[in-house]
Structures are given as structure tokens and as C-alpha cells.
DSSP file (Angstrom, degrees, kcal/mol; ACC not computed):
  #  RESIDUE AA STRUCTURE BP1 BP2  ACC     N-H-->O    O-->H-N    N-H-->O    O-->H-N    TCO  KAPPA ALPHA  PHI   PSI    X-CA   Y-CA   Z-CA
    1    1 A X    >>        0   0    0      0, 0.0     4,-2.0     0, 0.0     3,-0.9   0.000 360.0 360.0 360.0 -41.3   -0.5  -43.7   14.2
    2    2 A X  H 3>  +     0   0    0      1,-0.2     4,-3.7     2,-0.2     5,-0.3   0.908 360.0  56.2 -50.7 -42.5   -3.8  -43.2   12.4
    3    3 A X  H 3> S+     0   0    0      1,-0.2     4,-1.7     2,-0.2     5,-0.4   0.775 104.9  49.7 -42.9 -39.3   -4.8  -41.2   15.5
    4    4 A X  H <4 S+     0   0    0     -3,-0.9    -1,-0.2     3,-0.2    -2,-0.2   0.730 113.1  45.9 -82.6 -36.9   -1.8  -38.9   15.1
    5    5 A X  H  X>S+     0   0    0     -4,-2.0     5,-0.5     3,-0.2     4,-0.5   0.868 115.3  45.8 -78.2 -39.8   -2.5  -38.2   11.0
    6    6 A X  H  <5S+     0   0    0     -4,-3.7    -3,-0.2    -5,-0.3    -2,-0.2   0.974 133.2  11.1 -89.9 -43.5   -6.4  -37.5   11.5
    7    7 A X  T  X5S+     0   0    0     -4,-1.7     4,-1.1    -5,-0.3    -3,-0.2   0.938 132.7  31.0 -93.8 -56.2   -5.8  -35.0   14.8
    8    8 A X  H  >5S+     0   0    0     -5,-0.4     4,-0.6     1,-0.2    -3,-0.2   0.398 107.1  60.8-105.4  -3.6   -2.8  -34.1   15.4
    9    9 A X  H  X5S+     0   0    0     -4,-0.5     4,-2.3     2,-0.2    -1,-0.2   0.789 112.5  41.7 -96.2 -39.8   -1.0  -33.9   12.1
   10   10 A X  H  ><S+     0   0    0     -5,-0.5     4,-3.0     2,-0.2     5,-0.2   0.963 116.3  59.6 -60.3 -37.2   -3.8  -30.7   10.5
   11   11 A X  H  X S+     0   0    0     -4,-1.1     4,-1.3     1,-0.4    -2,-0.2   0.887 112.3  31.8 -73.5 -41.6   -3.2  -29.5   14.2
   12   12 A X  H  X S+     0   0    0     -4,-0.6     4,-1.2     2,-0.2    -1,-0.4   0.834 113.7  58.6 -80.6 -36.2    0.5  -29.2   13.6
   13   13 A X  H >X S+     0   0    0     -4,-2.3     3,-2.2     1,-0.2     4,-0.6   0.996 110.9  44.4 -75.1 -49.8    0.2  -28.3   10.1
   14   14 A X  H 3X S+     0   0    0     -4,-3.0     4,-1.5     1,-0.3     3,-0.4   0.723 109.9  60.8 -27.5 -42.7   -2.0  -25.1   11.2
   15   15 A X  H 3X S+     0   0    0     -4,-1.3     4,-0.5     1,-0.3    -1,-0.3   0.854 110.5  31.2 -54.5 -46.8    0.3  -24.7   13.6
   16   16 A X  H << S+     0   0    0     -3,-2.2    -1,-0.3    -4,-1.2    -2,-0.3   0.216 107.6  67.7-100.1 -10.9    3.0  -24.2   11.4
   17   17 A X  H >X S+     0   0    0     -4,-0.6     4,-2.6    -3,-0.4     3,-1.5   0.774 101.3  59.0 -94.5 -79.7    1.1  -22.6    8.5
   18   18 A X  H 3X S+     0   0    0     -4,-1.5     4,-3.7     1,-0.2    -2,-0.2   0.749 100.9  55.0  -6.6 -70.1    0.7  -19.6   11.1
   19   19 A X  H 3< S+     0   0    0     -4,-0.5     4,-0.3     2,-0.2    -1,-0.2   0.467 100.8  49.8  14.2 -93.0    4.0  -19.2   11.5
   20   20 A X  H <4 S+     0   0    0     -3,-1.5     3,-0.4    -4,-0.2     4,-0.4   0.702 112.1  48.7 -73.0 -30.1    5.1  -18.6    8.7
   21   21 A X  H  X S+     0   0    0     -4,-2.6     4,-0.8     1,-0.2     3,-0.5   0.897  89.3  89.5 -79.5 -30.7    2.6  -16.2    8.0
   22   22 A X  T  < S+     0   0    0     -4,-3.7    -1,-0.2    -5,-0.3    -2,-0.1   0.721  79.9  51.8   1.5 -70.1    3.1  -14.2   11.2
   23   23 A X  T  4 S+     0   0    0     -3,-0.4     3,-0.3    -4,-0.3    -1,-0.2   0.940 109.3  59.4 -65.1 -46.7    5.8  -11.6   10.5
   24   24 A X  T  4 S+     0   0    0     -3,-0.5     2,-1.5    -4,-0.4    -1,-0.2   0.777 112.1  39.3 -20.5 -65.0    3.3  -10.8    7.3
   25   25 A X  S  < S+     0   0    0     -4,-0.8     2,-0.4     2,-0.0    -1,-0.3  -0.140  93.4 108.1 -74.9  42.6    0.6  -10.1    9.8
   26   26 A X  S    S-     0   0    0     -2,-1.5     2,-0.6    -3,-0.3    -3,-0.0  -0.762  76.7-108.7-116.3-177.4    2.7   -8.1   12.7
   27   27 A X        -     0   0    0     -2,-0.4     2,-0.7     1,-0.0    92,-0.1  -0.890  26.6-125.2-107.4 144.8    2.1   -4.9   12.9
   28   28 A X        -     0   0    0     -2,-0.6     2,-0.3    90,-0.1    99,-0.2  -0.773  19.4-152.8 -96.4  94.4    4.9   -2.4   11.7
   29   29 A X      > -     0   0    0     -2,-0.7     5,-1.5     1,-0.1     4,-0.3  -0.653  10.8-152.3 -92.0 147.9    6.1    0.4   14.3
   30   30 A X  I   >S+     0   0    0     -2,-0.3     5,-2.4     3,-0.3     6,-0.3   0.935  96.6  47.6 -63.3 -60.0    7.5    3.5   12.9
   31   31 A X  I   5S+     0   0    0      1,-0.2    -1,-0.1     3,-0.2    -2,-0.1   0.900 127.7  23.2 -61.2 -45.1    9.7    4.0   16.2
   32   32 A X  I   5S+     0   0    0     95,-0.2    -1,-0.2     2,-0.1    -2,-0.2   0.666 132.0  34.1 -99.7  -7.6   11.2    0.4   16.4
   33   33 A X  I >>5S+     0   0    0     -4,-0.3     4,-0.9     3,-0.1     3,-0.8   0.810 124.0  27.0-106.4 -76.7   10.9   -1.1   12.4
   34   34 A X  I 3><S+     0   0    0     -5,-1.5     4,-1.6     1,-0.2    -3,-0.2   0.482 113.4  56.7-114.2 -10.2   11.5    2.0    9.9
   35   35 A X  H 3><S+     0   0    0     -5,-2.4     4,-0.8     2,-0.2    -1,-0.2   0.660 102.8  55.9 -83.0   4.5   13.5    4.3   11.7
   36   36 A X  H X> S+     0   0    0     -3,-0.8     4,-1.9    -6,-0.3     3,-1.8   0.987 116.8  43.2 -52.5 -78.0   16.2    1.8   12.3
   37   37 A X  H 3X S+     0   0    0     -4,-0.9     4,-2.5     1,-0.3     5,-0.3   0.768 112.8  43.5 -62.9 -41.7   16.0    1.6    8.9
   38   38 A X  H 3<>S+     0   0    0     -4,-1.6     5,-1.3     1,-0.2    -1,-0.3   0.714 108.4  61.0 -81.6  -8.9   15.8    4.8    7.7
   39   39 A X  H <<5S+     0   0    0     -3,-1.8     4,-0.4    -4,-0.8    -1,-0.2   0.913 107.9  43.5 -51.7 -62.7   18.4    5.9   10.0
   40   40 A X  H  <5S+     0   0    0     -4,-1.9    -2,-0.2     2,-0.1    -3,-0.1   0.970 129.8  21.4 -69.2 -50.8   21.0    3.5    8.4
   41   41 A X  T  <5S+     0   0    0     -4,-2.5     3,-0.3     1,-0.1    -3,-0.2   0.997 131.8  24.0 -93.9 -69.5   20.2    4.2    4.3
   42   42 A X  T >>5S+     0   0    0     -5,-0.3     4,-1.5     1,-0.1     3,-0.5   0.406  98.0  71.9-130.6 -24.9   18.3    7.7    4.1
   43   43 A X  T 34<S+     0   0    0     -5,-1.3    -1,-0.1    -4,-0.4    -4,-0.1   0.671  88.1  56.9-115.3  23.7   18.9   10.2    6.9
   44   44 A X  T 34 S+     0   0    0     -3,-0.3    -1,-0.2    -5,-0.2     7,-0.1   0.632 113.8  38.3 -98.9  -9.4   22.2   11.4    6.5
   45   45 A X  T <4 S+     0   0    0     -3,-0.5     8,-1.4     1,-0.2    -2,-0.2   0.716 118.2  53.8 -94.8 -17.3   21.8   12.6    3.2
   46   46 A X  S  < S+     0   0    0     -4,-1.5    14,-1.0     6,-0.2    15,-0.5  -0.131  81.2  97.6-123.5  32.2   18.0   13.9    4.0
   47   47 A X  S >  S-     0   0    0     12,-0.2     3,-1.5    13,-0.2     6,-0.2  -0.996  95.1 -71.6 -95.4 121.7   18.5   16.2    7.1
   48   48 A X  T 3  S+     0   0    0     -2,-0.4     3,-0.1     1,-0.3    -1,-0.1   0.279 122.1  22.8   5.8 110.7   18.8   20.1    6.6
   49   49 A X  T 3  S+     0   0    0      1,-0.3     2,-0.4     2,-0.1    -1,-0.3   0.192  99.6 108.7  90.3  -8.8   22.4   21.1    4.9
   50   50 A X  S X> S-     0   0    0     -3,-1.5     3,-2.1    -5,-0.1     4,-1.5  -0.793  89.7-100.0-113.9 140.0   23.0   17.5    3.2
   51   51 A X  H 3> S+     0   0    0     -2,-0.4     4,-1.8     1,-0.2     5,-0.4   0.851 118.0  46.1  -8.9 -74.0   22.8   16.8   -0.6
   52   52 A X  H 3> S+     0   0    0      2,-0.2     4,-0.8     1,-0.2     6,-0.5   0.893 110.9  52.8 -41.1 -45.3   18.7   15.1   -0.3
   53   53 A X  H <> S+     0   0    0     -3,-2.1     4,-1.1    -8,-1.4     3,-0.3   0.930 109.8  46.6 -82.1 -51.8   17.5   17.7    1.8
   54   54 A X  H  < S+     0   0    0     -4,-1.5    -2,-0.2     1,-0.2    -3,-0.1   0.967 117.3  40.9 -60.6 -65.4   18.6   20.5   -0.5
   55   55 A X  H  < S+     0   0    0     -4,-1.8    -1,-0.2     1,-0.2    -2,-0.2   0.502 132.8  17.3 -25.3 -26.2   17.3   19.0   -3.6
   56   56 A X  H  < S-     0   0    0     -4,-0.8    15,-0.6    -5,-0.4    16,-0.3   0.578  88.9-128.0-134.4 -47.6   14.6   17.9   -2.8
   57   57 A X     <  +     0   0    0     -4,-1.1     2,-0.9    -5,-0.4    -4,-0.2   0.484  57.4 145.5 101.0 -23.7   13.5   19.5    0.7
   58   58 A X        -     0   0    0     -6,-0.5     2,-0.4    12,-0.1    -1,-0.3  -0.669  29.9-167.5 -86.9 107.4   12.8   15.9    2.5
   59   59 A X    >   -     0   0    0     -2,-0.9     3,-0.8    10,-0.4   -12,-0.2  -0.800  22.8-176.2 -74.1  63.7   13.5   15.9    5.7
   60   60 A X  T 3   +     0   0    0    -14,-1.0   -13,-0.2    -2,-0.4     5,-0.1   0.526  60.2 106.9 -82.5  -0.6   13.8   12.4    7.8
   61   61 A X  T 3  S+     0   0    0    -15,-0.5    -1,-0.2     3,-0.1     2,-0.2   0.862  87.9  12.7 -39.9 -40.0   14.4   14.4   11.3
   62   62 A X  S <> S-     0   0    0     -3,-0.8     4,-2.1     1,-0.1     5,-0.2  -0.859  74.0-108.8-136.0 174.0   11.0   13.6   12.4
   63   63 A X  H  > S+     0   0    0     -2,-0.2     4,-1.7     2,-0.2     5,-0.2   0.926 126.1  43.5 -38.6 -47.4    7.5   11.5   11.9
   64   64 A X  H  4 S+     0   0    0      1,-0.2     4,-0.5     2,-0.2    -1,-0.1   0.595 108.4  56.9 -99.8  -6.2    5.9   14.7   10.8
   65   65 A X  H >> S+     0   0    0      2,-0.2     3,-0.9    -5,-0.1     4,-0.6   0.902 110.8  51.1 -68.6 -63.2    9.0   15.8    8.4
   66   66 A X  H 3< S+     0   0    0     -4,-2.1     9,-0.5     1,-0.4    10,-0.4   0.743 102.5  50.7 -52.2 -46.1    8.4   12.8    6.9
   67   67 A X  T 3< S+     0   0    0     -4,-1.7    -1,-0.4    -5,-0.2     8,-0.3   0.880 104.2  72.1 -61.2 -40.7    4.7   13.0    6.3
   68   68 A X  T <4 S-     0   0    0     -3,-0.9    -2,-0.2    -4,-0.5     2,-0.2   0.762  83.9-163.8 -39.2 -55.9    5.6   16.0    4.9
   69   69 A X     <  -     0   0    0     -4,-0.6   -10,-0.4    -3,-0.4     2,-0.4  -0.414  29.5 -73.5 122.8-130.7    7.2   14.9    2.1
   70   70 A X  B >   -A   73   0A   0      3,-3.4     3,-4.7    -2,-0.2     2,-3.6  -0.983  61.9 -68.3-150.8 162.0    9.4   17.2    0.1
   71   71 A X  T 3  S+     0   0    0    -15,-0.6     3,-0.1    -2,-0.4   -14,-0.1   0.436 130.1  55.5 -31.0   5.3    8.7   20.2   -2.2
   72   72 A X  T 3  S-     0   0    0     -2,-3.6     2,-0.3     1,-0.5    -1,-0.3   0.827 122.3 -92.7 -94.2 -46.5    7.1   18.0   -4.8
   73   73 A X  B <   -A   70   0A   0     -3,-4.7    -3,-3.4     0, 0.0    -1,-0.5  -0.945  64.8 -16.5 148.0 159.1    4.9   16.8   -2.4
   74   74 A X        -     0   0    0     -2,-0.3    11,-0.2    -5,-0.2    -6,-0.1  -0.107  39.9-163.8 -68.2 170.2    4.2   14.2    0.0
   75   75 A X  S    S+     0   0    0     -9,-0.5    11,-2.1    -8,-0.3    10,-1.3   0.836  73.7  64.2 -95.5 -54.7    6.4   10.7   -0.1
   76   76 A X        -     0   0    0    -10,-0.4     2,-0.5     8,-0.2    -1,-0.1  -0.557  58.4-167.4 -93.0 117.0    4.2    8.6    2.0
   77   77 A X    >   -     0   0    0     -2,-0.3     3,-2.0    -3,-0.1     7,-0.1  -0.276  35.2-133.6 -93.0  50.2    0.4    7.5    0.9
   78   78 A X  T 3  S+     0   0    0     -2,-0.5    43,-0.1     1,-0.3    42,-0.1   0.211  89.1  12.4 -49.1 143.9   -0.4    6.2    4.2
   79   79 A X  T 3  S+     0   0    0     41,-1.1     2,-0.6    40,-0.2    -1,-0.3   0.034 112.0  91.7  76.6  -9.2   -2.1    2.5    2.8
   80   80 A X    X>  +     0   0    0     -3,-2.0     4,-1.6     1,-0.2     3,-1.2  -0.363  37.7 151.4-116.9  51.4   -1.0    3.0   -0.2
   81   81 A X  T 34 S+     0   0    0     -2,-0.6     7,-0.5     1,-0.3    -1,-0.2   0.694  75.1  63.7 -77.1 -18.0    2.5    1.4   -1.0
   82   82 A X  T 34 S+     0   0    0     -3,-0.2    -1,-0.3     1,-0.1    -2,-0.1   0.936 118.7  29.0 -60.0 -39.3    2.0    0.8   -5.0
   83   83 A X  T <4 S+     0   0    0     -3,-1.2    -2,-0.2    -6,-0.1    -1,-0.1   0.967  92.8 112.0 -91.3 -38.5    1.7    4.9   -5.4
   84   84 A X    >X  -     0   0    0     -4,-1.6     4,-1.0     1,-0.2     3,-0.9   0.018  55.9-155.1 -55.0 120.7    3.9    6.0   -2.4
   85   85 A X  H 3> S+     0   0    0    -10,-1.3     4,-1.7     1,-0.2    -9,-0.2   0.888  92.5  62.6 -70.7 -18.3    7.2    7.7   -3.9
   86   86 A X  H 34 S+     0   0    0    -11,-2.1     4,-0.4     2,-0.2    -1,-0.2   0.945 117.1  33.9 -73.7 -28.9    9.4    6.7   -0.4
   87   87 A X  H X> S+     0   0    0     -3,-0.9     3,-4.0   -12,-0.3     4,-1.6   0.881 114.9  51.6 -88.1 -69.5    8.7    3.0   -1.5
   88   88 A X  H 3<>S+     0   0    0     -4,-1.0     5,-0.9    -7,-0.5     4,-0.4   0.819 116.9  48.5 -32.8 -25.4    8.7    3.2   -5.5
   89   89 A X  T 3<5S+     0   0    0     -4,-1.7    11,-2.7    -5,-0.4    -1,-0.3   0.764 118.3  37.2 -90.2  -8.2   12.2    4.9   -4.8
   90   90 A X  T <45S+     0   0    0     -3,-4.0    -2,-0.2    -4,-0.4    -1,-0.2   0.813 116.5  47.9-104.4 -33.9   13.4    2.4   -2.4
   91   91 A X  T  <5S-     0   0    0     -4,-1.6    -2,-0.1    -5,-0.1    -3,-0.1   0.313 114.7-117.4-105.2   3.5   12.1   -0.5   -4.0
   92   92 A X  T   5 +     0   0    0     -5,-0.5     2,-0.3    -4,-0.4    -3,-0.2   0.780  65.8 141.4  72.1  22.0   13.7    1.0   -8.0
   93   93 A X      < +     0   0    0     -5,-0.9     2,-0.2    -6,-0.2    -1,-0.2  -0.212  54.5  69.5-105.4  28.6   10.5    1.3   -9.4
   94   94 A X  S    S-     0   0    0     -2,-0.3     5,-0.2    -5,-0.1     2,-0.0  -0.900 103.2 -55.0-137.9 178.7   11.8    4.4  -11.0
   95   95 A X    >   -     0   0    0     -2,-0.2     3,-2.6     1,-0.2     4,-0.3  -0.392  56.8-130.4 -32.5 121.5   14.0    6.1  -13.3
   96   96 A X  T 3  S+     0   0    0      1,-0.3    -1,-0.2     2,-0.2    -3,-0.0   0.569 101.8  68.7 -84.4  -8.7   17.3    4.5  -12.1
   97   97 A X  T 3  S+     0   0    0      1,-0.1    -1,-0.3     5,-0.1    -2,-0.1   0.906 112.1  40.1 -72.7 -24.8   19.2    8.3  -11.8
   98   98 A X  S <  S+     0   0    0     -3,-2.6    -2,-0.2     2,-0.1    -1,-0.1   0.380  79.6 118.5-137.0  36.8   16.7    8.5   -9.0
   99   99 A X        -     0   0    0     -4,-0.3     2,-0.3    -5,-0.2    -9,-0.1  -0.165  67.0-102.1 -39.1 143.6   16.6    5.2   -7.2
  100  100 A X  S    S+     0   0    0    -11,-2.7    -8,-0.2   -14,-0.1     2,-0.1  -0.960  97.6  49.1-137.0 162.1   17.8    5.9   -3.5
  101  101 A X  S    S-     0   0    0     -2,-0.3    -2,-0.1     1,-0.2   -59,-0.0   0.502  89.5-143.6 -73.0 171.9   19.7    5.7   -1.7
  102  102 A X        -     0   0    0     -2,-0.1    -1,-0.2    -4,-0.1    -2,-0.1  -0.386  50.5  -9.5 -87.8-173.4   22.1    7.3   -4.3
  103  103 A X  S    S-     0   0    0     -3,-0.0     0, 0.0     2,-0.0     0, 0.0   0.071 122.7 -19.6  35.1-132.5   25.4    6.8   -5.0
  104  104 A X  S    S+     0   0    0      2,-0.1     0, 0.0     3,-0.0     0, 0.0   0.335  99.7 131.4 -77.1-138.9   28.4    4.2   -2.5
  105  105 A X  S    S-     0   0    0    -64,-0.1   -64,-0.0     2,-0.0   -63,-0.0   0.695  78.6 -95.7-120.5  90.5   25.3    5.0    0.3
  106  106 A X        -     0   0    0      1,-0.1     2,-0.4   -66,-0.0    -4,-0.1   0.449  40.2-131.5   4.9 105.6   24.4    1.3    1.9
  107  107 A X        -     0   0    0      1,-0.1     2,-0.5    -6,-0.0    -6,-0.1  -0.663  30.2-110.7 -74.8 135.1   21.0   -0.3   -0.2
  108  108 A X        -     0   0    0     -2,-0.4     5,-0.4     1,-0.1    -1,-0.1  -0.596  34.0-106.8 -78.5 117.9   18.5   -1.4    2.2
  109  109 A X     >  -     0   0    0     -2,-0.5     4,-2.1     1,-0.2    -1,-0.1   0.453  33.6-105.4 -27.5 173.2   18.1   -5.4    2.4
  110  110 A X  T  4 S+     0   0    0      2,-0.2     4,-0.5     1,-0.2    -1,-0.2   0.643 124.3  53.0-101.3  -4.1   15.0   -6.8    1.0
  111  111 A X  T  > S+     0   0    0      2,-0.2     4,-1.8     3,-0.1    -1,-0.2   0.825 101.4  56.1 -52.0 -53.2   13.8   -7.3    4.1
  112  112 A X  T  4 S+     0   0    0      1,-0.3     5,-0.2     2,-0.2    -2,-0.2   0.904 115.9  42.9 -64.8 -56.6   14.3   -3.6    5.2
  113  113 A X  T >X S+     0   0    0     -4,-2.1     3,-1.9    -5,-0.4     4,-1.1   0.857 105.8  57.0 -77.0 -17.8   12.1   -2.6    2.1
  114  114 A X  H 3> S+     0   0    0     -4,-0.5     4,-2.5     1,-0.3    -1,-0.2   0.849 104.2  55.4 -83.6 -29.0    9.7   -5.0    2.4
  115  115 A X  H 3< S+     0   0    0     -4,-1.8     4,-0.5     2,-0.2    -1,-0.3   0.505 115.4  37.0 -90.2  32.1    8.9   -3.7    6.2
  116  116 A X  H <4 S+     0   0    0     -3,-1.9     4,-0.2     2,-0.1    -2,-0.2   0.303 109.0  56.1-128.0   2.8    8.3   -0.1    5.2
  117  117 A X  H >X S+     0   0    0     -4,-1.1     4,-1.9    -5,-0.2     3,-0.6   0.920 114.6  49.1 -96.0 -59.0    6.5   -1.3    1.8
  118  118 A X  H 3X S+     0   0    0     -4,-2.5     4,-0.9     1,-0.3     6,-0.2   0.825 113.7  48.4 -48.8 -51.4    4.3   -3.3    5.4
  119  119 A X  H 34>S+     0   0    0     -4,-0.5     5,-1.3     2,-0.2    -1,-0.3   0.709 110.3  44.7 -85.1 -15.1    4.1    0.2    7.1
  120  120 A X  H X>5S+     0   0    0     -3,-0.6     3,-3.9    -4,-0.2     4,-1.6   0.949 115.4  49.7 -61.4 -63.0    2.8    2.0    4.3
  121  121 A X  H 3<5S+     0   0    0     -4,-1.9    -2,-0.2     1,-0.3    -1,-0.2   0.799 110.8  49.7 -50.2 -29.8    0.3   -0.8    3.6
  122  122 A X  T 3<5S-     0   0    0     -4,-0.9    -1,-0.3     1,-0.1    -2,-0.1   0.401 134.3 -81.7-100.4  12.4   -0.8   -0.8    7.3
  123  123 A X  T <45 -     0   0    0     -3,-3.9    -2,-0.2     1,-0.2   -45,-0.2   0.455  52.7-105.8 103.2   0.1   -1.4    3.4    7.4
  124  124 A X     << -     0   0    0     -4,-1.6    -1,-0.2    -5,-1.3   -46,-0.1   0.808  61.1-174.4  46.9  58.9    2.2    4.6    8.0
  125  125 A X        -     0   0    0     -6,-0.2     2,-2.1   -97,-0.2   -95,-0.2  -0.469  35.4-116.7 -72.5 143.2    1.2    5.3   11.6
  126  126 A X              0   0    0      1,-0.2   -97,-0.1    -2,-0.1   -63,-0.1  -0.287 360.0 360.0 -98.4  71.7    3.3    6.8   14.2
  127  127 A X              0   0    0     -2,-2.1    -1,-0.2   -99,-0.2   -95,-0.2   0.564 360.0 360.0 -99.1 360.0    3.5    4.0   16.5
């Protein structure tokens, strides 16, 4: 038994340490992680002729809409998820009149924000 605590037991805890930290360290794709997501909460209000789009001018249609940001200005701070307005709006870290999505419109798990608060942090890339 001693054998099993002094090798095999760090070996397993490492193992298992790993793990957990994985999905933290995975890498975030645009195509298969955040347009899922932004599909389901954001891009029926934010396409050309719907409520978001007029207001605002933000366009989810594409990568490069998106980078775009909307007449204000860009959304996305690629690295930068403290400053970025598409997470501070997602994540309520604003005035609550303009928390999104607005209104009955499905809130994105805390999962769901926490992987596009991961793809800002990791360069917002269009992988």
C-alpha cells in the first residue's frame, strides 16, 4: 500500500487535477462554440430589419459583421473580455435597460457566457 500512496497516488492526483482544468485550457472555436450560442440568444434580433440591428447597427450574419461592431463601435476586444461590450452585455455588467438579450428572449447559461468571455480571452479568432 505504501507503494501505491508514494507513486501512484500524486500520479492519479495529477491526473485528475488536469482534468478538471482542461475545458479552461481548450481552445474556443468561433464556428463550433459561439455561434451555437449566439445563434440561439442574439441573432434574431441582430440581423438586418430586426429591433438590435436597427438600433444599434450590430449585425451577427457573419465573423466579420461581428468584428464590426455596431455604430458605436466595435463589440469585441479580441483578448480583452473585462473591456469587451459583447461580454459586459452578456455577462450584466451594465446598465440593466441594456443587459442582452432583451426582453422574454432565452438568457444564455453560464456556461454559454463563460465560453465567449474564453474566446474573447483567447483573441476572438475565426477558427
Amino acid at each position: 500500500m505504501s507503494l501505491f500512496r508514494s507513486v501512484w497516488l500524486p500520479v492519479a492526483i495529477t491526473c485528475l487535477a488536469g482534468v478538471a482544468g482542461c475545458e479552461r485550457n481548450q481552445v474556443v472555436s468561433y464556428s463550433k462554440d459561439v455561434v451555437p450560442i449566439l445563434d440561439k440568444h442574439c441573432r434574431t434580433c441582430h440581423v438586418p430589419g430586426q429591433a438590435g440591428y436597427v438600433v444599434s447597427g450590430f449585425e451577427l450574419g457573419s465573423y466579420e459583421t461581428l468584428m464590426k461592431g455596431t455604430q458605436f463601435g466595435p463589440v469585441v476586444l479580441p483578448g480583452d473580455p473585462l473591456t469587451s461590450v459583447l461580454v459586459m452585455l452578456i455577462e450584466g455588467r451594465v446598465d440593466p435597460s441594456l443587459k442582452m438579450p432583451h426582453g422574454g428572449a432565452s438568457v444564455p447559461a453560464k456556461e454559454e457566457v463563460l465560453t465567449i468571455r474564453r474566446w474573447v480571452e483567447q483573441g476572438a479568432k475565426n477558427n
